[in-house]
Structures are given as C-alpha cells and as structure tokens.
VOPAGU-2260 file (C-alpha; in pm, 1 decimal, decimal comma):
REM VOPAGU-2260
SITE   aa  ch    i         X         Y         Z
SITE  UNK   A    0    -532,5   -2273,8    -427,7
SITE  UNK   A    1    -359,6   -2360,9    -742,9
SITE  UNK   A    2     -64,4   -2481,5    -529,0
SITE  UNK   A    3    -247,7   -2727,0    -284,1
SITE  UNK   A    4    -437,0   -2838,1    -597,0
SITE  UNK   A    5    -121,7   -2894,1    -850,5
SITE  UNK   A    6     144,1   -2896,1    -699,7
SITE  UNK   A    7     122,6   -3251,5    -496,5
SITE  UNK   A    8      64,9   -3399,3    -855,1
SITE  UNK   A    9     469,2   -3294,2    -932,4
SITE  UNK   A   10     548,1   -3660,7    -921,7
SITE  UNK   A   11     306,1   -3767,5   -1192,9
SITE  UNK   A   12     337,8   -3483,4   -1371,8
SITE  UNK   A   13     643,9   -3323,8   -1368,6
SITE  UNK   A   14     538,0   -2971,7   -1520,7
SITE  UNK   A   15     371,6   -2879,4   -1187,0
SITE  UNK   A   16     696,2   -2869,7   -1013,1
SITE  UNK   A   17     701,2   -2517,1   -1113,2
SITE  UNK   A   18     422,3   -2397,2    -849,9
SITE  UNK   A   19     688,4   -2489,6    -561,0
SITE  UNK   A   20     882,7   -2216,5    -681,7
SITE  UNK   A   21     793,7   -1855,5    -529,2
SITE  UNK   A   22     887,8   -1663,4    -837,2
SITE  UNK   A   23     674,6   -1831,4   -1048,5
SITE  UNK   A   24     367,7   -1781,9    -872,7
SITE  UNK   A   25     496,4   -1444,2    -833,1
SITE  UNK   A   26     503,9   -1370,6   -1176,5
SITE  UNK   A   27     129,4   -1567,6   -1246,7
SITE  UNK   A   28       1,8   -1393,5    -975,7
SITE  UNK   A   29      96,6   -1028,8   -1120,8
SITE  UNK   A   30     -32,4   -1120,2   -1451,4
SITE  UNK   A   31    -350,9   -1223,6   -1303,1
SITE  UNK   A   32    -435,8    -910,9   -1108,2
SITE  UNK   A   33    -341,7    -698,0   -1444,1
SITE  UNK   A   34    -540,6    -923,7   -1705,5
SITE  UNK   A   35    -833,7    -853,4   -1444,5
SITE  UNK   A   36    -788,3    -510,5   -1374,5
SITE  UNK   A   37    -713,2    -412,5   -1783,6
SITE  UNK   A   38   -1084,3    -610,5   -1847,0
SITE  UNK   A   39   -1290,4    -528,7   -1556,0
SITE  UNK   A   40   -1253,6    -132,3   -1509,6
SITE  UNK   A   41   -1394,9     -63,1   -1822,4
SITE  UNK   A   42   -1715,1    -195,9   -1775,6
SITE  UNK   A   43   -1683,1    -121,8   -1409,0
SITE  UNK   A   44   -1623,1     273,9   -1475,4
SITE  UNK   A   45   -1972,8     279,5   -1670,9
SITE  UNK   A   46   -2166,6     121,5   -1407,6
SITE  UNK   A   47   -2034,1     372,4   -1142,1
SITE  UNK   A   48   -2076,0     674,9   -1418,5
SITE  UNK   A   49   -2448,3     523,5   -1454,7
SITE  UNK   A   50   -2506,9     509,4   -1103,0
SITE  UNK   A   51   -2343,3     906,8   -1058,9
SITE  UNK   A   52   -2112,8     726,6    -836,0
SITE  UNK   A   53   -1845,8    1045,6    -862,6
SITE  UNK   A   54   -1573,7    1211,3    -656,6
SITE  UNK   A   55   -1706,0    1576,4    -466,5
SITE  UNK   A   56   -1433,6    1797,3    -468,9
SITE  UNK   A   57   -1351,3    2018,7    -182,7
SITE  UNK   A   58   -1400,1    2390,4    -263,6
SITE  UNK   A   59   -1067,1    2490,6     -49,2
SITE  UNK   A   60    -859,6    2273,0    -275,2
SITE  UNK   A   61    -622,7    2373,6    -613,9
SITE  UNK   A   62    -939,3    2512,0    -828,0
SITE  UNK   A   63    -793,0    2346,3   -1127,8
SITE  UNK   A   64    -933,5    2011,2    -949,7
SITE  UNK   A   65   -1311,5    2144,8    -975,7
SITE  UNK   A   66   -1354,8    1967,8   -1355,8
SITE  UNK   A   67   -1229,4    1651,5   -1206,9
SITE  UNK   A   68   -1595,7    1694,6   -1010,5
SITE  UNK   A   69   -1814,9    1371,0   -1057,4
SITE  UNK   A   70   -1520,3    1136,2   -1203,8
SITE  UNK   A   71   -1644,0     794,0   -1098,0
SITE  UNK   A   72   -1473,9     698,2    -733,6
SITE  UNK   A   73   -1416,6     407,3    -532,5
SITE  UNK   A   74   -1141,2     193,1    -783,4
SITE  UNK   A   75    -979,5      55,5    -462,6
SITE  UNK   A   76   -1266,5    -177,8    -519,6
SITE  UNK   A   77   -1141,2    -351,4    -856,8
SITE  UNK   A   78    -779,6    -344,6    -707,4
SITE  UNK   A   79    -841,0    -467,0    -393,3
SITE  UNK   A   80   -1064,9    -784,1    -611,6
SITE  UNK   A   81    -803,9    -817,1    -844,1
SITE  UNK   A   82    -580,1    -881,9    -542,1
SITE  UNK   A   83    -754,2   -1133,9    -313,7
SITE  UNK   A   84    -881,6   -1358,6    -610,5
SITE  UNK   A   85    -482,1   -1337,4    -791,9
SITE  UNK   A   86    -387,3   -1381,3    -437,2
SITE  UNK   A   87    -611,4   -1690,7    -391,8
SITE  UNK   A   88    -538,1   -1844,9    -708,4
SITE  UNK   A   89    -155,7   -1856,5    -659,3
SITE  UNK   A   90     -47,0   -1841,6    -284,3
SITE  UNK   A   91     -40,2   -2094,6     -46,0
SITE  UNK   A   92    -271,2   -2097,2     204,9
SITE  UNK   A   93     -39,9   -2245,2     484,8
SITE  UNK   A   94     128,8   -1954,6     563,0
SITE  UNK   A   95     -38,1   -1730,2     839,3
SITE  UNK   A   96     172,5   -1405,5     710,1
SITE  UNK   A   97     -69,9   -1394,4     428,4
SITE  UNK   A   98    -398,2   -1430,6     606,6
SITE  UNK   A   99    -290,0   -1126,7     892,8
SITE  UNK   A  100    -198,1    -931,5     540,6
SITE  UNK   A  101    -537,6    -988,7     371,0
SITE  UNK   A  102    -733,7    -900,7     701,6
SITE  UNK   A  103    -554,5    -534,1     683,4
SITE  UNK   A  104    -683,5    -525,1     329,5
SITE  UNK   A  105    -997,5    -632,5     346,5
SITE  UNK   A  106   -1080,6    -450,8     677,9
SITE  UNK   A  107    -898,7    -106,5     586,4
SITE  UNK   A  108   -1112,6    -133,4     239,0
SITE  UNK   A  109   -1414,7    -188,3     430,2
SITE  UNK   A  110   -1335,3     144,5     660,7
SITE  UNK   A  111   -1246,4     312,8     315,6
SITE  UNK   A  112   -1568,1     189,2     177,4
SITE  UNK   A  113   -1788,6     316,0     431,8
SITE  UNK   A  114   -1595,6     641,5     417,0
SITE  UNK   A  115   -1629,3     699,6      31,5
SITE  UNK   A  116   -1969,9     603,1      10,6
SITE  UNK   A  117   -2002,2     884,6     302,6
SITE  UNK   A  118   -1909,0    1144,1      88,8
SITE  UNK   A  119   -2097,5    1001,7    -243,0
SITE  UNK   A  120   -2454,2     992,9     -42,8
SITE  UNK   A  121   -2439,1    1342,5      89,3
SITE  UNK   A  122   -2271,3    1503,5    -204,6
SITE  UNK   A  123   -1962,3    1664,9      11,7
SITE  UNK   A  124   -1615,7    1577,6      74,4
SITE  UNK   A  125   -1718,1    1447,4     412,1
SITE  UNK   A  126   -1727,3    1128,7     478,4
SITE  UNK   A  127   -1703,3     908,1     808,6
SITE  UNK   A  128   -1500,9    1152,6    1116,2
SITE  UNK   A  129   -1143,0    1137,5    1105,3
SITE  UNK   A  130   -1160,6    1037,0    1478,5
SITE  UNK   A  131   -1395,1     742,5    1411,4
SITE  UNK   A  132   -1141,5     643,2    1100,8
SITE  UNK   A  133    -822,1     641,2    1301,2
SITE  UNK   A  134   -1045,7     441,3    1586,6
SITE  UNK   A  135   -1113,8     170,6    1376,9
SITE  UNK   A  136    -799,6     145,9    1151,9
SITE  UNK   A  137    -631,2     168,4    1521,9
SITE  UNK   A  138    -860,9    -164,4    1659,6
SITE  UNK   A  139    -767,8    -384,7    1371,7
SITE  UNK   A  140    -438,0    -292,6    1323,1
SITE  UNK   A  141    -375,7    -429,6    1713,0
SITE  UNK   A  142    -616,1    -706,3    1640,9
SITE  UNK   A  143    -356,3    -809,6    1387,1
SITE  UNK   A  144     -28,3    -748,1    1555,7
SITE  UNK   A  145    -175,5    -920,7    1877,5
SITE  UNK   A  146    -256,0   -1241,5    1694,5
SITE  UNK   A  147     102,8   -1265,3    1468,7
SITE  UNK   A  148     303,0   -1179,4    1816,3
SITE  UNK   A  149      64,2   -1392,6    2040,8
SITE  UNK   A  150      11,7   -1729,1    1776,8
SITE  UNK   A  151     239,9   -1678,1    1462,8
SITE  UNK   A  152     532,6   -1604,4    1620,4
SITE  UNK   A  153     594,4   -1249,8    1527,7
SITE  UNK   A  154     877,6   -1119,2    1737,3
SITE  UNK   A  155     903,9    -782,1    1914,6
SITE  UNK   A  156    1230,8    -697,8    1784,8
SITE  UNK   A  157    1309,2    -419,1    1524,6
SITE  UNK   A  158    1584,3    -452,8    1294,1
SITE  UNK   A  159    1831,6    -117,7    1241,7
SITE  UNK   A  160    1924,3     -86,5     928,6
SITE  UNK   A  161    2327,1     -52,8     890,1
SITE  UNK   A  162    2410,8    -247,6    1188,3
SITE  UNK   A  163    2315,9    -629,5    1140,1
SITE  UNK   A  164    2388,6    -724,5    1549,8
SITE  UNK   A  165    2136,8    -465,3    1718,7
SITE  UNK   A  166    1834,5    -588,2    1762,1
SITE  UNK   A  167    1624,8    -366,5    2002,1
SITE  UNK   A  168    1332,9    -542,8    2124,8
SITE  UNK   A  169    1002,2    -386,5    2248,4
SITE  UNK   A  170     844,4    -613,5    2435,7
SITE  UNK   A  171     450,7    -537,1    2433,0
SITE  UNK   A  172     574,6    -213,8    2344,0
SITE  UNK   A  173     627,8    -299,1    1989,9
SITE  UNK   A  174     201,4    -335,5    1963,7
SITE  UNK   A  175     124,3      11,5    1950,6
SITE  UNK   A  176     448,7      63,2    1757,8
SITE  UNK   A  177     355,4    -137,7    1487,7
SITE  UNK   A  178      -9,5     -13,1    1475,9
SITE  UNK   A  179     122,8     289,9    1422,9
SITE  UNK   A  180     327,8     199,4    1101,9
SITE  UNK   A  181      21,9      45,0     957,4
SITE  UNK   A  182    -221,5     326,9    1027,3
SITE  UNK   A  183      44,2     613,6    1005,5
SITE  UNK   A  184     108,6     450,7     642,1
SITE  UNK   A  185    -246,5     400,6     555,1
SITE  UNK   A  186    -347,1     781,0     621,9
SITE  UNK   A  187     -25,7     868,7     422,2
SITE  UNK   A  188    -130,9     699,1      90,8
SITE  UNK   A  189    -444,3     841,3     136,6
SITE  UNK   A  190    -263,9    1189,5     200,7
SITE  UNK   A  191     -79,1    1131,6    -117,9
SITE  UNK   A  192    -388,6    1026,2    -324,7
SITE  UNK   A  193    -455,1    1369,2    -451,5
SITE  UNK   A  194    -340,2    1398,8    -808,6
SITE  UNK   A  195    -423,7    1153,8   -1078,7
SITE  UNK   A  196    -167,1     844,7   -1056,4
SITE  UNK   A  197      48,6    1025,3    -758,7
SITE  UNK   A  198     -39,1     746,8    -544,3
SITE  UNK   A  199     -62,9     443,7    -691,5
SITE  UNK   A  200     271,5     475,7    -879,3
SITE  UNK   A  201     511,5     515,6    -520,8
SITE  UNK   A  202     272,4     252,3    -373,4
SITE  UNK   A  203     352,4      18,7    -709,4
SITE  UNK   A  204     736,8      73,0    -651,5
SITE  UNK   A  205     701,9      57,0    -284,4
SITE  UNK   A  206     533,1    -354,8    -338,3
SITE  UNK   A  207     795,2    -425,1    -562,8
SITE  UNK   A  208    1067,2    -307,9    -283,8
SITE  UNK   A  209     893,0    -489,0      -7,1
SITE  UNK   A  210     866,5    -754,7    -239,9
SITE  UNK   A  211    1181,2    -834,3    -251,5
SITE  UNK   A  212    1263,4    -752,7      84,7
SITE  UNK   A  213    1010,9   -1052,1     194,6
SITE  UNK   A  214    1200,8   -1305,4     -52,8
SITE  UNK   A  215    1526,2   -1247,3     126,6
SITE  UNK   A  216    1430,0   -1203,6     466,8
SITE  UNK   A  217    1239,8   -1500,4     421,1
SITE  UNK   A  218    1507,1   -1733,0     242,0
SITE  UNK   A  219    1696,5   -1826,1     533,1
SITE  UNK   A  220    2034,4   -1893,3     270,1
SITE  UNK   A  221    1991,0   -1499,9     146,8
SITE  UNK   A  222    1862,0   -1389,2     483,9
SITE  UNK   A  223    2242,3   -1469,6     628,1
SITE  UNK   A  224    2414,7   -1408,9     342,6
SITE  UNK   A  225    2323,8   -1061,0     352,3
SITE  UNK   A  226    2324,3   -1038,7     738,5
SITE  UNK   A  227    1930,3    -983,3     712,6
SITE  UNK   A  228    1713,9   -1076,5    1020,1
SITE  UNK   A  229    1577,3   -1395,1     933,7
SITE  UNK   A  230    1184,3   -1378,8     903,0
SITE  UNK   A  231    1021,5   -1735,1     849,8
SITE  UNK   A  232     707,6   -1759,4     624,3
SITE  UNK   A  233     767,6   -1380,1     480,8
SITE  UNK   A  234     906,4   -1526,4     168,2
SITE  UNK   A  235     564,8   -1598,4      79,4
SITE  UNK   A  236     452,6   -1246,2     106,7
SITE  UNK   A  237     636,6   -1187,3    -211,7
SITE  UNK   A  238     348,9   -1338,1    -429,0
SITE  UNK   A  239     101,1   -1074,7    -288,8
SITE  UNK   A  240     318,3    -783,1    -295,7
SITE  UNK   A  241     374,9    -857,5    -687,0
SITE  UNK   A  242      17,9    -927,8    -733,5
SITE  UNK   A  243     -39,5    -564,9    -588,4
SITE  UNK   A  244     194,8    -426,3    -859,1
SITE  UNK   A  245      -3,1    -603,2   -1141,5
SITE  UNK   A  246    -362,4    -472,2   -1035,8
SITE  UNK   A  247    -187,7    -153,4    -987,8
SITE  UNK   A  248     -58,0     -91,5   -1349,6
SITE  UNK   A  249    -400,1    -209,1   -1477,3
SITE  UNK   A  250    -567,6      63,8   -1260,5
SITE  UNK   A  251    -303,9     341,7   -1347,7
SITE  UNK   A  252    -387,8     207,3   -1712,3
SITE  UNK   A  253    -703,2     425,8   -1628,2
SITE  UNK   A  254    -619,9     608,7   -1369,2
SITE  UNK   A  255    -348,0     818,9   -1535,7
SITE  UNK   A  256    -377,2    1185,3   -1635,8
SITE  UNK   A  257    -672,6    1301,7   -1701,4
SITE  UNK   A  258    -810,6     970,7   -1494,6
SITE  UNK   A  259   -1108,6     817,4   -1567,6
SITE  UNK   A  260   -1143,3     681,8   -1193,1
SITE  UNK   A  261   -1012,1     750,3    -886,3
SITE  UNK   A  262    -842,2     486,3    -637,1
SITE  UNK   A  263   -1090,2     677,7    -362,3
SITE  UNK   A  264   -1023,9     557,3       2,1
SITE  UNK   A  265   -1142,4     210,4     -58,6
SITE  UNK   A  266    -816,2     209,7    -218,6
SITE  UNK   A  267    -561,9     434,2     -70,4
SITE  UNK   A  268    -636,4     306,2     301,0
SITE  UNK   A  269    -626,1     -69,3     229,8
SITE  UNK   A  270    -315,2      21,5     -11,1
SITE  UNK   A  271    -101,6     168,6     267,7
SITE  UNK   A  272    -242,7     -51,8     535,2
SITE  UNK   A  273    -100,8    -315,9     334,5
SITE  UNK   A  274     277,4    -100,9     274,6
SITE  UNK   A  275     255,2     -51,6     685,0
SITE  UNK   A  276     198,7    -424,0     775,6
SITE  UNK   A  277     482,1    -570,6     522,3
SITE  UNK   A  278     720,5    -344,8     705,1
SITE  UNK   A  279     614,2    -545,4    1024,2
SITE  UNK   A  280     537,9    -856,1     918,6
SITE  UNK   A  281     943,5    -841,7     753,9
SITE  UNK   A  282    1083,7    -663,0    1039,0
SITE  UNK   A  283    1199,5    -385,3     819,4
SITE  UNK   A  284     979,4    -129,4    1020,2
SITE  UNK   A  285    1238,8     136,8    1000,7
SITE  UNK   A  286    1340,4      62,8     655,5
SITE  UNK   A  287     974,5     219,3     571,5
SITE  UNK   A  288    1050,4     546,7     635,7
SITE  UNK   A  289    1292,6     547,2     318,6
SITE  UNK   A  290    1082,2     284,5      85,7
SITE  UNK   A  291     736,0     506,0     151,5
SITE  UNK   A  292     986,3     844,6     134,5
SITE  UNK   A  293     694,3    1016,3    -115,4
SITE  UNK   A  294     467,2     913,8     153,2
SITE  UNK   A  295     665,3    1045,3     478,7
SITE  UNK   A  296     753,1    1360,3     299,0
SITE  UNK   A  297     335,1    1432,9     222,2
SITE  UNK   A  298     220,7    1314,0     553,4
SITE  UNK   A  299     527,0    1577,4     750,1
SITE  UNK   A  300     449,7    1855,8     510,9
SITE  UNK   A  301      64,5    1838,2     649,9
SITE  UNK   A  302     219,2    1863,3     979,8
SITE  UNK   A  303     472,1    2161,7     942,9
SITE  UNK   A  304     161,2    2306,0     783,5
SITE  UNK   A  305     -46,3    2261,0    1054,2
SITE  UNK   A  306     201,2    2344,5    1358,6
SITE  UNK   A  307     322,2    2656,0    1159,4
SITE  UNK   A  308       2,5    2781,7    1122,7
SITE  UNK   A  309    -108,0    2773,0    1474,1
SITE  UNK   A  310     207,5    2814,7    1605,5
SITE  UNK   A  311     262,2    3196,8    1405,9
SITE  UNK   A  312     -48,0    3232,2    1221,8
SITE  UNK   A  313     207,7    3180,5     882,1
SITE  UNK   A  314     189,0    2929,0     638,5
SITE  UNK   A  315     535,3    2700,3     499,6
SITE  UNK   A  316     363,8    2603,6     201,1
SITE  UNK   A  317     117,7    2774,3     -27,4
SITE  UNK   A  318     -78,7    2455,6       1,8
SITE  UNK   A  319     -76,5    2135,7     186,4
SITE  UNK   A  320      -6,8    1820,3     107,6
SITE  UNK   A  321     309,9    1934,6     -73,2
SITE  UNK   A  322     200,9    1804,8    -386,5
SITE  UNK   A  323     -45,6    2124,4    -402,7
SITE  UNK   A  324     216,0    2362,8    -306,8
SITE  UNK   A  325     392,6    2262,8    -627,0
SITE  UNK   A  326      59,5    2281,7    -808,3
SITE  UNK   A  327      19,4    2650,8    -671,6
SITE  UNK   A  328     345,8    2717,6    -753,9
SITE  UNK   A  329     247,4    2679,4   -1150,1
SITE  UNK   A  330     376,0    2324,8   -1206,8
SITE  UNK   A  331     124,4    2129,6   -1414,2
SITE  UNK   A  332      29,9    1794,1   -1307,8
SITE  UNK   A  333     186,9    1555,1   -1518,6
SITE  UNK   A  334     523,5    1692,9   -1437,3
SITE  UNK   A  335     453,1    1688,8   -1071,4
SITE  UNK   A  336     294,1    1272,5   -1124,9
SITE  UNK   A  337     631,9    1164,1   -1274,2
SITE  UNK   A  338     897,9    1377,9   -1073,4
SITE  UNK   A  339     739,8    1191,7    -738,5
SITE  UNK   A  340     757,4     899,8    -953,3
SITE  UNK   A  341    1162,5     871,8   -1028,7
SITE  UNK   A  342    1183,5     986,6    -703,3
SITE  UNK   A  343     960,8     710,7    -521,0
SITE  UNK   A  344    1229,3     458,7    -752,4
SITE  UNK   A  345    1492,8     641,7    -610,1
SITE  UNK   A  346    1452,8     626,1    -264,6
SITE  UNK   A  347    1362,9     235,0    -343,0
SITE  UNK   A  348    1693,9     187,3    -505,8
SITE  UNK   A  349    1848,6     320,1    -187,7
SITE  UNK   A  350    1681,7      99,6     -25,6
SITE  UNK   A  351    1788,0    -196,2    -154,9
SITE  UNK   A  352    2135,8     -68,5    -140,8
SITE  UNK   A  353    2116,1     -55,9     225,9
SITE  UNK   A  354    2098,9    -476,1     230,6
SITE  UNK   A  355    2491,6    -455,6     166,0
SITE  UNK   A  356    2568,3    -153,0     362,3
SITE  UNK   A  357    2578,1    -359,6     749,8
C-alpha cells in the first residue's frame, strides 16, 4: 500500500525513492511483523488463558509433555496477522506471485483454524479427520497452481539443481506435483511442531533462504549471472518471506522453552503451505528437499515408523516424529530445540552454496 501511495511522489519528494527498492521494504516489512508480534501476544495470550483456550495433549505422547496441558493454542493466529497487515503495508500489490502466496496462507490457516478449534471444543487431541484435512489443503493447493500456470504465467518446468541447461518440463503433470510440495510441506511443519520453538525456528531460516532465493531468481541481472532460471515477479516475494521471519522471532520471543503459546495448526499448516508454494512459485521445487531438510527428515521418520511397524511388527524409533525418539532417548528439550536449529542453518547454507555449484 505504502508503495502505490509514496512512492509515485519520488519526484517531489525525493526521500520516497527508497520504497522502489525491494530491500528496503524488506527490511520495514520484517520490523513491522516483529513490533506487532512483540506487542500483541501478550495481551493476546491472556485473552486465550481467560477463555481456557489451551492445547490437549495426547496421552500416547513423551509424558514429560502432560504439564504443557492447557498452554494457550492457536498463535498461528497473531503470526499469520502480523504477516498479511506487514505484508499489506509494504508490498506491492501488482504482482500476482503475492496474492496466489497469501491465498495458501490465509486458506491453510483457515483449515488449521477449524482443526484447532476441533480439538479445543471437545477437549481431545482430535480435531477435523486427517482425510478431510489433506482434501481440502489438496483443493486449494490446485486451485492455486491452476490459476499461476493458467493466467500468471507459471511454467511447468522444474529446475535441477547442479545442472543450469536441464529443464524437465511436466506439462499438466507438474499440477499435482506442485500440490504435493505445498501440502507434503504443510503436514511436515505441522509434523515438526511438537516441541516448544522446534518449528518455527527451521521455518524462520527456511523464509530467509527462500528469501533470497526469490531476489535472485527474480533479478533477471543475478538470475543469469548465477545461471538461475529466471522467474519474473518472484523478486517481490522476498518482502513476504522476510516479513515471515520478523513475526516469527516475535512469536518464538514467547514461544521458546517453557512456551507460553503454541503456534497450533493455525500456524504450522499456513507456515509450511507458505515454505511449499515459494518452492513453486521460484521454481526451486527440488531445492526444498534440502532448505526444509528438518522437515523431510520428521515427515520420513513417521513413515519408516509406520511401514516398519506393519511391515515386522518392530519399531525403528522409540518414538515418532524423530524429535521424540531423541526425547525418549533422555535428551532434554532445549538441547534437542537448538541442535535442529544449527542444523536447519546448515542445510540452508548448503543451499545457497548450490547457486555456484552449476
């Protein structure tokens, strides 16, 4: 808004130049979403402890988590605010990228909502069915891709990292491809969102990455220095990605060990829906599966759980998501929080490495 509004005025006023520049907003727009986040949860925390708004805690779970019972739930609210009116205030409205971005957050918070509140009204860890959850994340996930392929002009291709000149492209097949980054990612955060700040610190580092990823493969100058493909419009994207890093540090503020409020699906789901549709809407799909590493490695370790179990009746891990095992294994939290941590950086670090390595 602040762009449309100020920035036309640059040749009156010179000052307001500075809102054609990307990094600027970038850096208002994070600020924003933290100053908000840092004043609002307070207040916000006591009106969901007055209304008994608090987490239920499953019984088959780490039985160190049963004191955590009642903490005040649903945060992905304040974030997810903090977001859209930062994201309002300092992006430009012209570029369709952003809107198809917003309407994953917006519509996986609303799925997240419904499913939190779920679990608050009937006092158990169940919430709406997992079949029903995937259905809908599923619908608007190809509502999205549809529209950016059919009047945005997304392209079907996916880049491979390492090797700049092969370009696979998918045709219509890329639709259910992509819907599954966005709703495999989604479920993954929300996998991950088990220990207090485990989440929301990858997810932090995982913005930043994509972040940066949208600036270049958006600048069409860096884009071919760097042998990127060349994504118009994503450069924008950067402004929301660093807004979600500022409205995350003011909910870890809160959220760290021993949290006062959890993210709750209204946060994780919108969270990695958003993750999952950068990596489309940059065409750096594949490049995911390293950025969101934490995530991948939670999500699998449900799997191998899963299969093993059926498969010989045995279990891989003492507990699953891994997280747990290392819980069960005598770890105590913090320690387990941080390690993901520097190892969510890690992985990002590679990451960015990989721009040089084609």
């Amino acid at each position: 808004m602040l762009y449309h509004l100020l920035y036309p005025l640059r040749e009156t006023f010179g000052v307001f130049n500075v809102f054609g520049y990307i990094s600027f907003r970038a850096a208002a727009a994070m600020a924003t979403a933290l100053v908000l986040c840092m004043v609002l949860y307070p207040p916000f925390i006591r009106l969901l402890q007055r209304k008994k708004l608090g987490q239920s805690i499953r019984d088959d779970g780490p039985q160190t988590h049963l004191v955590k019972a009642g903490t005040p739930t649903m945060g992905g609210l304040l974030i997810l605010s903090s977001v859209l009116l930062a994201t309002a205030l300092w992006s430009r409205f012209d570029t369709p990228k952003v809107w198809l971005l917003l309407t994953i957050a917006v519509g996986y918070c609303a799925i997240g909502f419904v499913d939190d509140w779920g679990k608050i009204s009937t006092g158990t860890s169940k919430g709406l069915s997992g079949k029903m959850r995937l259905l809908l994340e599923t619908i608007l996930a190809v509502i999205v891709i549809v529209a950016a392929i059919e009047w945005f002009g997304q392209t079907t291709v996916v880049p491979v990292p390492f090797f700049k000149d092969f370009l696979p492209d998918l045709g219509w097949w890329y639709v259910p491809f992509a819907a599954f980054i966005i709703v495999g990612t989604a479920n993954a955060v929300n996998l991950t969102d088990g220990l207090d700040g485990l989440a929301i610190g990858p997810v932090m580092t995982a913005a930043l990455t994509f972040g940066l990823l949208a600036y270049l493969t958006g600048a069409e100058a860096y884009a071919t220095q760097l042998s990127l493909y060349h994504v118009p419009g994503a450069a924008e994207l950067a402004v929301l990605t660093v807004t979600l890093a500022g409205a995350g540090m003011g909910f870890l503020w809160y959220n760290t060990y021993p949290a006062s409020i959890f993210m709750g699906d209204t946060g994780s789901l919108p969270l990695g829906g958003i993750l999952g549709a950068l990596a489309v809407l940059t065409h750096n799909e594949l490049l995911l599966a390293l950025v969101g590493g934490v995530f991948v490695t939670e999500t699998l370790s449900v799997i191998i759980q899963v299969a093993s179990f059926k498969l010989t009746g045995k279990r891989v891990f003492a507990m699953a998501p891994i997280h747990h095992h290392f819980e069960e294994k005598g770890w105590e939290e913090p320690k387990i929080i941080v390690r993901f941590w520097i190892i969510s950086i890690i992985l990002a670090l590679l990451a960015v490495m990989t721009l040089k390595l084609r």
